[in-house]
C-alpha positions as CSV (number, residue, x, y, z in Angstrom):
1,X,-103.4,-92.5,34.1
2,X,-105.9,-95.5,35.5
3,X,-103.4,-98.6,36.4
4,X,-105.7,-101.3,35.5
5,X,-105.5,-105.0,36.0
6,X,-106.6,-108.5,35.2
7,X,-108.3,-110.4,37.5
8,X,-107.3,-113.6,36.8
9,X,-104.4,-115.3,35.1
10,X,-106.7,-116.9,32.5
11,X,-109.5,-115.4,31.3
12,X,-111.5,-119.0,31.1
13,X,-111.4,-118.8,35.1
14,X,-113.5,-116.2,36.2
15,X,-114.4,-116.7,40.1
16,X,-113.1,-114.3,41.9
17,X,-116.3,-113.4,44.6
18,X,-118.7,-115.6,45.5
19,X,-121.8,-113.2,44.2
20,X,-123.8,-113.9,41.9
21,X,-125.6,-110.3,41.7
22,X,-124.0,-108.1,38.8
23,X,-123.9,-104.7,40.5
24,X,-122.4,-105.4,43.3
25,X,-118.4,-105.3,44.2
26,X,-118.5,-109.1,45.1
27,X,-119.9,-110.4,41.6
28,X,-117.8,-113.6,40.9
29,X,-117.3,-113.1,37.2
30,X,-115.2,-110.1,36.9
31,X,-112.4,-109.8,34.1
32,X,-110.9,-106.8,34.6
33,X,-111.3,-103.8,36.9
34,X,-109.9,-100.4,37.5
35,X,-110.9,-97.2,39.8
36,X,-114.1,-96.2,37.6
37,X,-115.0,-99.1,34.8
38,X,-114.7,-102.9,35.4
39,X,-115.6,-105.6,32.3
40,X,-118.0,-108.6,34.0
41,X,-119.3,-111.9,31.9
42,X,-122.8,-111.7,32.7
43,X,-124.1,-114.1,35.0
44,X,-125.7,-116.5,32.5
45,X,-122.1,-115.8,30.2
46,X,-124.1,-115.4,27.4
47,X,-122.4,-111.5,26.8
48,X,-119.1,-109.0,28.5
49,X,-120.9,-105.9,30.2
50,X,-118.7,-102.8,30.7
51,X,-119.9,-101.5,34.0
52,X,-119.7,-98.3,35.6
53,X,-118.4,-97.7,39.6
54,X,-121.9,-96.0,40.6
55,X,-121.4,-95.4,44.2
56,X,-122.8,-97.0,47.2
57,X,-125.5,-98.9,47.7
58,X,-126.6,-100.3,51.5
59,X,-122.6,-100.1,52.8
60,X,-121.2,-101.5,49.9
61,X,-119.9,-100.1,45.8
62,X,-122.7,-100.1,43.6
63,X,-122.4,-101.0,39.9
64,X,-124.1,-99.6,37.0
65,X,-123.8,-101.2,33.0
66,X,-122.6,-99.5,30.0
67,X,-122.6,-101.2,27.8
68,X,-123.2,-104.8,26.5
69,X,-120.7,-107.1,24.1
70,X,-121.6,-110.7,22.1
71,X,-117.7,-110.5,20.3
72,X,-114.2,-109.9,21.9
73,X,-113.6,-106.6,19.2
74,X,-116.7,-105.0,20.2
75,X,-115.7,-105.3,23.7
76,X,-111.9,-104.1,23.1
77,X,-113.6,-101.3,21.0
78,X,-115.9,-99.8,24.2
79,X,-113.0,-100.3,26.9
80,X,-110.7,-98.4,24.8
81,X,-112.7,-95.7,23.7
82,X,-113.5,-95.2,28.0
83,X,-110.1,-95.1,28.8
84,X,-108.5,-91.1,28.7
85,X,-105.3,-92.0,28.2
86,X,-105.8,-93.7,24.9
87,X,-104.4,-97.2,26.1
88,X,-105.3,-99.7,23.3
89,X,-103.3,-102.2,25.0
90,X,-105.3,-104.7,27.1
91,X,-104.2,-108.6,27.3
92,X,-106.7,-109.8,29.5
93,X,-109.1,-108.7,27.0
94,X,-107.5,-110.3,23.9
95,X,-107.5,-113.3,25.4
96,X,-111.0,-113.9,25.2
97,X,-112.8,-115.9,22.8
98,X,-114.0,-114.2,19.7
99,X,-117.3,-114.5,21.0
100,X,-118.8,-115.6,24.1
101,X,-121.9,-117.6,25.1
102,X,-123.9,-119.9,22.4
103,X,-123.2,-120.3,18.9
């Protein structure tokens, strides 16, 4: 089983690197991580991206996207279905608005 866990004590508070580049380990808008997948607000927060540990690139661990998410279900939906262990179970997660970015 993948021990996963929140970045962040409230999900409104994202910094947590100081890069503004998506794929890379540093990216300061991380909301959750574990040893393969890790769930980012994209830089302009206008959707969640599930992302996918890819490796390295130039010294450091490459990230690649899964998957994109406007609405908090659609999000809990993806991560879940990812996980092996059938964990439905994610609080991080369900604290997020119903929807991110513009109305």
């Amino acid at each position: 089983m993948t021990e996963f866990k929140p970045l962040q004590s409230d999900v409104g508070d994202l910094a947590q690197g100081t890069d503004h580049r998506e794929s890379v380990e540093g990216y300061h808008s991380v909301i959750l991580r574990g040893d393969l997948y890790r769930v980012i607000a994209c830089k302009d927060h206008l959707q969640w991206i599930i992302q996918c540990r890819a490796g390295v690139r130039h010294g450091g661990v490459r990230w690649d996207s899964l998957a994109y998410c406007r609405t908090r279900d659609a999000l809990i939906r993806r991560w879940t279905g990812l996980q092996a262990d059938g964990s439905t179970n994610w609080p991080s997660l369900e604290r997020l608005p119903a929807q991110i970015g513009r109305s």
